[in-house]
Biopython code that builds the backbone (N, CA, C, O; Angstrom):
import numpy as np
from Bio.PDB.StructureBuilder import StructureBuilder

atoms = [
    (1, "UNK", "N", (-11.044, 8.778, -6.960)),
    (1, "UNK", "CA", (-9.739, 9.002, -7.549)),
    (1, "UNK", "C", (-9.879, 8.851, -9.058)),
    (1, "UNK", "O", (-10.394, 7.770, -9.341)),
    (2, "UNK", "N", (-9.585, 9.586, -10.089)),
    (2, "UNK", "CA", (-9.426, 9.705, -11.291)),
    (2, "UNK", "C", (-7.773, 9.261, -11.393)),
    (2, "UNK", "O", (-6.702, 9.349, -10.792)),
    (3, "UNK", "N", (-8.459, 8.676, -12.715)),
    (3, "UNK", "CA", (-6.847, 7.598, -13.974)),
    (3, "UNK", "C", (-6.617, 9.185, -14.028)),
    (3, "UNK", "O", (-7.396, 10.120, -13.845)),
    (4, "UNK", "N", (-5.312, 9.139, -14.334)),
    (4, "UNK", "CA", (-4.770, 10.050, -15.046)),
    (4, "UNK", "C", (-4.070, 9.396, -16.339)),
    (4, "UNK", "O", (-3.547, 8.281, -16.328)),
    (5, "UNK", "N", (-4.136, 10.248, -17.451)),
    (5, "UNK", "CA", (-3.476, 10.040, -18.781)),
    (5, "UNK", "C", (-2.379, 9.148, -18.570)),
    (5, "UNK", "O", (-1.799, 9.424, -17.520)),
    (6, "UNK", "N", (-1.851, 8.121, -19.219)),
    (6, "UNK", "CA", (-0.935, 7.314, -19.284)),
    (6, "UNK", "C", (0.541, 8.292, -19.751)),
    (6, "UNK", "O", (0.560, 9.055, -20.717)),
    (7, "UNK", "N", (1.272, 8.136, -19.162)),
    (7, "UNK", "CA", (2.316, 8.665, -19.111)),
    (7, "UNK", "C", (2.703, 10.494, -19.644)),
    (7, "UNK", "O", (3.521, 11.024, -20.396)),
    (8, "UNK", "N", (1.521, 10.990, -18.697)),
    (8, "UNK", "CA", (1.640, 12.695, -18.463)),
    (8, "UNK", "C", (2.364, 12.874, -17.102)),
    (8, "UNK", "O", (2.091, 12.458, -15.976)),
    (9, "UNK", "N", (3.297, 13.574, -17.547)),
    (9, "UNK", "CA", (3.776, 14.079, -16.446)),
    (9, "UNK", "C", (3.043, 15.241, -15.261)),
    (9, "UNK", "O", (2.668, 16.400, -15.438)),
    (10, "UNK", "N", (3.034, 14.246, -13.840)),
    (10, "UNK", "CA", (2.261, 15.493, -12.944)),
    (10, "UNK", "C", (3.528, 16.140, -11.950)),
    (10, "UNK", "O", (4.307, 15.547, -11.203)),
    (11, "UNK", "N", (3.434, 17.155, -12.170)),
    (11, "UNK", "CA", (4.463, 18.103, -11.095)),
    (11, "UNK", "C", (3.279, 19.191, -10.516)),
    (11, "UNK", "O", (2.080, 19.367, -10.732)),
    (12, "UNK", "N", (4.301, 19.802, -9.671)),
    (12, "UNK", "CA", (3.890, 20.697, -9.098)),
    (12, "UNK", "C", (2.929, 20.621, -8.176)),
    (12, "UNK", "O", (3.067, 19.675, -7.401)),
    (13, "UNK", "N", (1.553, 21.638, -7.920)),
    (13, "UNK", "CA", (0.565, 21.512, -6.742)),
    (13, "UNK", "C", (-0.174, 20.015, -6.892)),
    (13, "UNK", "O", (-0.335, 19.110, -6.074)),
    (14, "UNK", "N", (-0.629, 20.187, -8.587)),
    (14, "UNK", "CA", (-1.266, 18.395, -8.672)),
    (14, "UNK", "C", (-0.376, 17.678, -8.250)),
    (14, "UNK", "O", (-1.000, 16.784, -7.677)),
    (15, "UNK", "N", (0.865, 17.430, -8.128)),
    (15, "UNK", "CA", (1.464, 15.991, -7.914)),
    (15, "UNK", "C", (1.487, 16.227, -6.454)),
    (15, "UNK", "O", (1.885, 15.224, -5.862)),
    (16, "UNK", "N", (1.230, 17.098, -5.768)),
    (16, "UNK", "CA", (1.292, 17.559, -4.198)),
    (16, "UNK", "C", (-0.134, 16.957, -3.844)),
    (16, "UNK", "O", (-0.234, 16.060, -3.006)),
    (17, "UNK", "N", (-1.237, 17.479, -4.511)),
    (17, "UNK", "CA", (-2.462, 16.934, -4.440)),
    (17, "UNK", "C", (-2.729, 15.650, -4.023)),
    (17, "UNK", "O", (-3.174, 15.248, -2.948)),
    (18, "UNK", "N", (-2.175, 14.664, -5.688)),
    (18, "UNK", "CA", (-1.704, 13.496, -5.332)),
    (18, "UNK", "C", (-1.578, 12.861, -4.952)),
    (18, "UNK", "O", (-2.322, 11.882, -4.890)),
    (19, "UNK", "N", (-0.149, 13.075, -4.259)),
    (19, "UNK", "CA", (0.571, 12.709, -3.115)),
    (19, "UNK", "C", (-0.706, 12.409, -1.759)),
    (19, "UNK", "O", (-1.034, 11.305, -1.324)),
    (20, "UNK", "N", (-1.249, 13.800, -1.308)),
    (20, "UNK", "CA", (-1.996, 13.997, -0.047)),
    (20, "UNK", "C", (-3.216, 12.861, -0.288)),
    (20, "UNK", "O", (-3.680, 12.256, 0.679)),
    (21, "UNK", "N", (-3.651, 12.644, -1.532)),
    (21, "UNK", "CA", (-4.891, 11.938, -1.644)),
    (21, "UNK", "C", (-4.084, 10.069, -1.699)),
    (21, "UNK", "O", (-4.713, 9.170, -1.141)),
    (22, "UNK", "N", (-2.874, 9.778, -2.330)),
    (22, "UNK", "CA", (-2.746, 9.019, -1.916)),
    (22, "UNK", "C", (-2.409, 7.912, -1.087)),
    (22, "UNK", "O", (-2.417, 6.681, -1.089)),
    (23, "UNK", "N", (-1.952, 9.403, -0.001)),
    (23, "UNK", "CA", (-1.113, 9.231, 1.085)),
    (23, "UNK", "C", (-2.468, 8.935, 1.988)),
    (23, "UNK", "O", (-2.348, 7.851, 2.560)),
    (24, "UNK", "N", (-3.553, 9.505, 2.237)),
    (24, "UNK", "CA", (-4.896, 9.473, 2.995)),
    (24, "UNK", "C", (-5.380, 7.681, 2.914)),
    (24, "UNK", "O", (-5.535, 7.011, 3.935)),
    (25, "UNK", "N", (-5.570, 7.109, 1.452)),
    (25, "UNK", "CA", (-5.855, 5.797, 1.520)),
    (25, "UNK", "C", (-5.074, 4.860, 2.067)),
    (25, "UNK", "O", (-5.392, 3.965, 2.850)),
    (26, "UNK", "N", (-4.032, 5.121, 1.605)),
    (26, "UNK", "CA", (-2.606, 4.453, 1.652)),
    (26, "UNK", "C", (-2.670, 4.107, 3.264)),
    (26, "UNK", "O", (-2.415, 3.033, 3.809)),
    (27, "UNK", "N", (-3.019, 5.143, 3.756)),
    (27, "UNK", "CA", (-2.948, 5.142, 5.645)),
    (27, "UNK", "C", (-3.941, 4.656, 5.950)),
    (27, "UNK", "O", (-3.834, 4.292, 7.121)),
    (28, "UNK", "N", (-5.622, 4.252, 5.254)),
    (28, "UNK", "CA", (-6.910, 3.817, 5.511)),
    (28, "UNK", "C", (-6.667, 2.547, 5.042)),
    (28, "UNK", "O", (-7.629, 1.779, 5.042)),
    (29, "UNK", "N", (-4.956, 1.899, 4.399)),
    (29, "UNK", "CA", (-5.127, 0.247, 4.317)),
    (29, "UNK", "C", (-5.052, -0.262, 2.803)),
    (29, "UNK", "O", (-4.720, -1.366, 2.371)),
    (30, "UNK", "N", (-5.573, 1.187, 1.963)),
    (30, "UNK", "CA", (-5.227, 0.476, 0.852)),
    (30, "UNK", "C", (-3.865, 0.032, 0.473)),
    (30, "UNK", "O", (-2.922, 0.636, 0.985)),
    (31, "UNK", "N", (-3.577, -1.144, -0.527)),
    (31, "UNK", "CA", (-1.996, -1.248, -0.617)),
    (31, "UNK", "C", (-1.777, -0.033, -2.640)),
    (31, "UNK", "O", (-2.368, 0.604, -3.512)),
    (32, "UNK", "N", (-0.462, -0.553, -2.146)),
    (32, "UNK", "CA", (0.046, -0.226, -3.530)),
    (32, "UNK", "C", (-0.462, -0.445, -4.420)),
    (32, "UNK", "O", (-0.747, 0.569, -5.057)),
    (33, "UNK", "N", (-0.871, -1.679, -5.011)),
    (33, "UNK", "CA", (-1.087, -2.318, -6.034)),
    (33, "UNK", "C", (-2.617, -1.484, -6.378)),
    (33, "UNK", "O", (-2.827, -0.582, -7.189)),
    (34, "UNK", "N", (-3.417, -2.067, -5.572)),
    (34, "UNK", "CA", (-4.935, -1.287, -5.517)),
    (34, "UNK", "C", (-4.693, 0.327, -6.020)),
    (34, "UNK", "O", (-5.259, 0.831, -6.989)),
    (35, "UNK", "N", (-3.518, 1.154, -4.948)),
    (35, "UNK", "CA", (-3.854, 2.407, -5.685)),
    (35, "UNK", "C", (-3.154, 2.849, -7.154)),
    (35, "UNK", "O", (-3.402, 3.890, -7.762)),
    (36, "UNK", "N", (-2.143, 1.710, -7.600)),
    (36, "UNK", "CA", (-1.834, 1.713, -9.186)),
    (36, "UNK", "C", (-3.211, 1.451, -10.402)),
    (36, "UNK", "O", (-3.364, 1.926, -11.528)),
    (37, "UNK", "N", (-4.065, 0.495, -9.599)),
    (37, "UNK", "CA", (-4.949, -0.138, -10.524)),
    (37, "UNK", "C", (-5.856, 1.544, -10.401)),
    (37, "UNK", "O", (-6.017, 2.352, -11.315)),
    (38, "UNK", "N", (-6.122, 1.607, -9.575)),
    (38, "UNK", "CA", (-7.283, 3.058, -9.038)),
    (38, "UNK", "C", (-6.573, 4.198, -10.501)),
    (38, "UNK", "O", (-7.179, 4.781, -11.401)),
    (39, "UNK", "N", (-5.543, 4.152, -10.275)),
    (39, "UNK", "CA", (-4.857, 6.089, -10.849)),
    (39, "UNK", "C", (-4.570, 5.179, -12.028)),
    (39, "UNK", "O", (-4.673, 6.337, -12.433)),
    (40, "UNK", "N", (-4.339, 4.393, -12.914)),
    (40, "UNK", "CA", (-3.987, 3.681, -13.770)),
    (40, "UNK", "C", (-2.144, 3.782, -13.749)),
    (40, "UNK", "O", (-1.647, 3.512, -14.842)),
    (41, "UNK", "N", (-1.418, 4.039, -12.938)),
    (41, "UNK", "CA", (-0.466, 4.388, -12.594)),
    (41, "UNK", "C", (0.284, 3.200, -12.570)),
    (41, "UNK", "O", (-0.314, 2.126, -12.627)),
    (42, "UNK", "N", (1.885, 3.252, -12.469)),
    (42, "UNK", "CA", (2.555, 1.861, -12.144)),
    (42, "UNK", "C", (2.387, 1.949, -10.345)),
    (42, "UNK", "O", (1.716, 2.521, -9.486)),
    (43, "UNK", "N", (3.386, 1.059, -10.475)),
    (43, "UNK", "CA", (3.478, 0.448, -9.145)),
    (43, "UNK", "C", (4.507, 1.492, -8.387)),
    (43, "UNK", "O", (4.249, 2.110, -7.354)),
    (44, "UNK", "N", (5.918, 1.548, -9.258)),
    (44, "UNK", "CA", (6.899, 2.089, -8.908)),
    (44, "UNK", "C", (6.696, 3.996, -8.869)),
    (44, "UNK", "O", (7.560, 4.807, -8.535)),
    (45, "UNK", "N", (5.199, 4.300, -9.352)),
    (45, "UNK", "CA", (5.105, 5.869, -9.893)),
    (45, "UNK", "C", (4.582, 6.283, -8.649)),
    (45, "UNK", "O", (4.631, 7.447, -8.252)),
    (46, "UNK", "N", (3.768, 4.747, -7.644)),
    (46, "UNK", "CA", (2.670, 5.385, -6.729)),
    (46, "UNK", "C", (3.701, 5.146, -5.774)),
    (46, "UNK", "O", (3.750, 6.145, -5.057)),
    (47, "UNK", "N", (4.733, 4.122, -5.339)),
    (47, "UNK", "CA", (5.755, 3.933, -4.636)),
    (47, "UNK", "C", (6.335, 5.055, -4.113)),
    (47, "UNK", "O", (6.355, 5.454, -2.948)),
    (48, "UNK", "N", (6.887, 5.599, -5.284)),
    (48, "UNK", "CA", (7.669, 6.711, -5.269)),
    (48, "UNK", "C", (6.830, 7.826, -4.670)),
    (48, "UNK", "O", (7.185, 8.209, -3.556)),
    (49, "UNK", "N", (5.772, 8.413, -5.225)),
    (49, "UNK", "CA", (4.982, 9.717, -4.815)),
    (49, "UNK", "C", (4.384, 9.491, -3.512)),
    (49, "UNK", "O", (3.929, 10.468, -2.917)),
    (50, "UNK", "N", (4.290, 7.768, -2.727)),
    (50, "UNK", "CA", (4.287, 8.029, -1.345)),
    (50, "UNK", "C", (5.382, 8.490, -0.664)),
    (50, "UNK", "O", (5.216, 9.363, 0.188)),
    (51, "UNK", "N", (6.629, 7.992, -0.926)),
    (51, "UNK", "CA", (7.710, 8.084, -0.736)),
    (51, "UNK", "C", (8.234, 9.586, -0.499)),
    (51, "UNK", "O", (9.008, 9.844, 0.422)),
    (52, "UNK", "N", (7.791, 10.492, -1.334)),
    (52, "UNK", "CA", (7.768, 11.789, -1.246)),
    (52, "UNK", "C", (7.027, 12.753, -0.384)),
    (52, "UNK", "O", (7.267, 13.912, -0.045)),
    (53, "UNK", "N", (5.936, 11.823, -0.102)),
    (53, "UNK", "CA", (4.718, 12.515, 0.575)),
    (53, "UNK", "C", (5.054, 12.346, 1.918)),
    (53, "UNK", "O", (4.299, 12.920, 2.702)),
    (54, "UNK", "N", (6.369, 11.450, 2.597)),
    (54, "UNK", "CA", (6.795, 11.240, 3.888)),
    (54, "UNK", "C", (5.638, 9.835, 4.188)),
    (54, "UNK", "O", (5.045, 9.702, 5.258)),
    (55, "UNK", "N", (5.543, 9.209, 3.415)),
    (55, "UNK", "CA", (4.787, 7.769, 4.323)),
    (55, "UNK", "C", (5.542, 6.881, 4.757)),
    (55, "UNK", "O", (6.503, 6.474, 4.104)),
    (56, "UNK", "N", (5.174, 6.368, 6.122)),
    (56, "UNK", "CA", (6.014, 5.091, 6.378)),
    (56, "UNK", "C", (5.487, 4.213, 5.549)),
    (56, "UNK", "O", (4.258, 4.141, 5.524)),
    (57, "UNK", "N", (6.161, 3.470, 4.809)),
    (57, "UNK", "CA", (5.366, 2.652, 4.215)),
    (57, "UNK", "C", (5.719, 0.933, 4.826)),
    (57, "UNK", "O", (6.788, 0.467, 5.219)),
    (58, "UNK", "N", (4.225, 0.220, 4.695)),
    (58, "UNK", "CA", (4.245, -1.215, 5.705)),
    (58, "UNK", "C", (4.753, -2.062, 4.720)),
    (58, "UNK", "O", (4.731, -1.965, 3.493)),
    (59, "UNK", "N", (5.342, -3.142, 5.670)),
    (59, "UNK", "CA", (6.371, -4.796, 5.333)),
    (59, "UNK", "C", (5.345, -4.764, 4.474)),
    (59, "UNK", "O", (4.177, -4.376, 4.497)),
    (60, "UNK", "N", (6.429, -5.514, 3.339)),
    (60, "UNK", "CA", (5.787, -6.367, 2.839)),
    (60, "UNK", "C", (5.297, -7.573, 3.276)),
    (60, "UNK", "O", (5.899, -8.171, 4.168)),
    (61, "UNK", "N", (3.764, -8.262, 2.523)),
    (61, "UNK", "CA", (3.554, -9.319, 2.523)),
    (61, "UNK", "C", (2.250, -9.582, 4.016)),
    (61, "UNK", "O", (1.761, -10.609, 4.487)),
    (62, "UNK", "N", (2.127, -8.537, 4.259)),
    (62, "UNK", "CA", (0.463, -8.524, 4.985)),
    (62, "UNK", "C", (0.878, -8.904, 6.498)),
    (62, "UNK", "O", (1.976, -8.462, 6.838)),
    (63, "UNK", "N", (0.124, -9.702, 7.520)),
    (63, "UNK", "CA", (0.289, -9.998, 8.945)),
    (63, "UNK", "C", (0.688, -11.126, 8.503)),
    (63, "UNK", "O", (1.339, -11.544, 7.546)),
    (64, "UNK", "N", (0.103, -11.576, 9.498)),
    (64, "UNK", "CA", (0.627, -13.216, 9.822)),
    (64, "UNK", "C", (-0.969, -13.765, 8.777)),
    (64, "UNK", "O", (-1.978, -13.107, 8.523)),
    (65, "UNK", "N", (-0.637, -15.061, 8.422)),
    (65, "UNK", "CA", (-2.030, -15.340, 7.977)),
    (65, "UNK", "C", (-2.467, -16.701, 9.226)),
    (65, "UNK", "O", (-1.601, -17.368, 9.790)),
    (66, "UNK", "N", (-4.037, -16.886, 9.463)),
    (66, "UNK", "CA", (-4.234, -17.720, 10.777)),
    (66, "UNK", "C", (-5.765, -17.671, 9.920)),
    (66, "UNK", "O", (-6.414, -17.030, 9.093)),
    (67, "UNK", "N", (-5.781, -19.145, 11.014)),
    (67, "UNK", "CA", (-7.380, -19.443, 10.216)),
    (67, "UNK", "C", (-8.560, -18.496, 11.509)),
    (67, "UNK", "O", (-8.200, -17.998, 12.575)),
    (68, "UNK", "N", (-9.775, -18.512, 10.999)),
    (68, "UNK", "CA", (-10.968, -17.934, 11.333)),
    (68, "UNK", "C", (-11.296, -18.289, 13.020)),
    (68, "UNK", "O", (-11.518, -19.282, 13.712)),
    (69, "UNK", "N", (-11.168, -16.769, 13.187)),
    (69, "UNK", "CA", (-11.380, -17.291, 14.838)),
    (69, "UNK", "C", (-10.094, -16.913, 15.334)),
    (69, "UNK", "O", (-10.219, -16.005, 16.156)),
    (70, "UNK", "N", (-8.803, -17.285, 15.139)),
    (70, "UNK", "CA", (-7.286, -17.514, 15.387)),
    (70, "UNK", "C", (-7.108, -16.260, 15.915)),
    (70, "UNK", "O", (-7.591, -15.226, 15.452)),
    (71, "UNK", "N", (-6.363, -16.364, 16.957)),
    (71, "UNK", "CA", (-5.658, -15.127, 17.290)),
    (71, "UNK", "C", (-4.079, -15.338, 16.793)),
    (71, "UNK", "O", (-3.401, -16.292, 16.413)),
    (72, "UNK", "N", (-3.880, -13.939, 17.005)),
    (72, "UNK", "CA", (-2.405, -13.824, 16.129)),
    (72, "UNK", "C", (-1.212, -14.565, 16.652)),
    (72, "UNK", "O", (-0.340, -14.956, 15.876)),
    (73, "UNK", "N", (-1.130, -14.823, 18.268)),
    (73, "UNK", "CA", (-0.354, -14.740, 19.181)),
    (73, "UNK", "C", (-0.679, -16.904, 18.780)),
    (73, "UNK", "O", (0.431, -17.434, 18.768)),
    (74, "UNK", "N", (-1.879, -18.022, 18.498)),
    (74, "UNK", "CA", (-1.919, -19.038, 18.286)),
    (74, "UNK", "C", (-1.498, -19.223, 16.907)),
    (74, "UNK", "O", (-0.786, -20.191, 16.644)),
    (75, "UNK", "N", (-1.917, -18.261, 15.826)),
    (75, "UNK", "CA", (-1.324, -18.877, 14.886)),
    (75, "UNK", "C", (0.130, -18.671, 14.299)),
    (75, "UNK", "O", (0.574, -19.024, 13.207)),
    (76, "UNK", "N", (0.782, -17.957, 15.403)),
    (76, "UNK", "CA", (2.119, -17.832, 15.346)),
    (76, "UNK", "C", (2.585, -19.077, 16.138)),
    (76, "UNK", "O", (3.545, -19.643, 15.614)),
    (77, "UNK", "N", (2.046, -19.724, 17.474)),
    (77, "UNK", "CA", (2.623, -20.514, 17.831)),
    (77, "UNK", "C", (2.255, -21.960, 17.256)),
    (77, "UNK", "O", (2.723, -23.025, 17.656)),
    (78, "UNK", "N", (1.306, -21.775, 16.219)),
    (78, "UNK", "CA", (1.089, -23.078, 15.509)),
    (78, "UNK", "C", (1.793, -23.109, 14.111)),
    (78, "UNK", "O", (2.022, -24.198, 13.585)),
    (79, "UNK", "N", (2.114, -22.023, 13.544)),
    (79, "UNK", "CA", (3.432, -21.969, 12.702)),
    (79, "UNK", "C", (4.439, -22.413, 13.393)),
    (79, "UNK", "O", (5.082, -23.234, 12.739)),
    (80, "UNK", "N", (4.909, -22.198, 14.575)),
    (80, "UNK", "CA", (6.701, -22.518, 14.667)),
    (80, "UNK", "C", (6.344, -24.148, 15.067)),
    (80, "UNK", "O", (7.131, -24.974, 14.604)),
    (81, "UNK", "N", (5.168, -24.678, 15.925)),
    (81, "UNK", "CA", (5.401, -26.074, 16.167)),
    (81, "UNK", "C", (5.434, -27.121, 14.745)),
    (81, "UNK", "O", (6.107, -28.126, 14.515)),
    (82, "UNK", "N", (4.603, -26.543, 14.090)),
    (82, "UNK", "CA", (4.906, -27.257, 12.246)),
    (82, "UNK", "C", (5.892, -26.921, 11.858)),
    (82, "UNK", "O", (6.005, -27.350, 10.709)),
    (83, "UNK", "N", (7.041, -26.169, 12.257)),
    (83, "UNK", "CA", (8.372, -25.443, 11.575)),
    (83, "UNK", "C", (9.561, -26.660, 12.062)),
    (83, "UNK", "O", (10.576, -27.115, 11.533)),
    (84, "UNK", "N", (8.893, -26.883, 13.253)),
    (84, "UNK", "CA", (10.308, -27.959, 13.860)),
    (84, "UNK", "C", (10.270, -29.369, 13.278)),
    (84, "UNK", "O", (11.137, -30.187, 13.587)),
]
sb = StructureBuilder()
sb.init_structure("model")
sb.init_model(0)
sb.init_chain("A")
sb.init_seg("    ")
for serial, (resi, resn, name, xyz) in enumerate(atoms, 1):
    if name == "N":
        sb.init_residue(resn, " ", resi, " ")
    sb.init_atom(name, np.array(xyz, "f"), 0.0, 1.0, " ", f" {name:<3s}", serial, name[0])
structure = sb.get_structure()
């Protein structure tokens, strides 16, 4: 992925381009942030041009976090018993 110029406007087939290339990572896991730093882009520029491209885009704030080994289904039930 190539920076693009700091505040050039992309329309048309390139911003379609774009879109398809950042819609491809975006779905392989990369987040937002990563593909702002990648295109030198904001946050809200790559937001948006998924947004256009039809992505579902995922919750914020990742899975559950669980230590090494943990399955998802224990370290959910070892969060709520420390919750009470």
């Amino acid at each position: 992925m190539t920076k693009v110029k700091k505040g050039k406007r992309i329309t048309g087939p390139a911003r379609t381009r774009m879109g398809a290339d950042l819609k491809k990572k975006y779905d392989k896991g990369a987040s937002i942030r990563t593909l702002a730093r990648l295109t030198g882009r904001s946050y809200g520029f790559i937001h948006r041009i998924l947004s256009e491209s039809g992505v579902q885009l995922r919750a914020r704030g990742g899975g559950p976090h669980r230590q090494p080994g943990q399955t998802t289904r224990t370290a959910r039930s070892s969060r709520q018993i420390g919750a009470g």
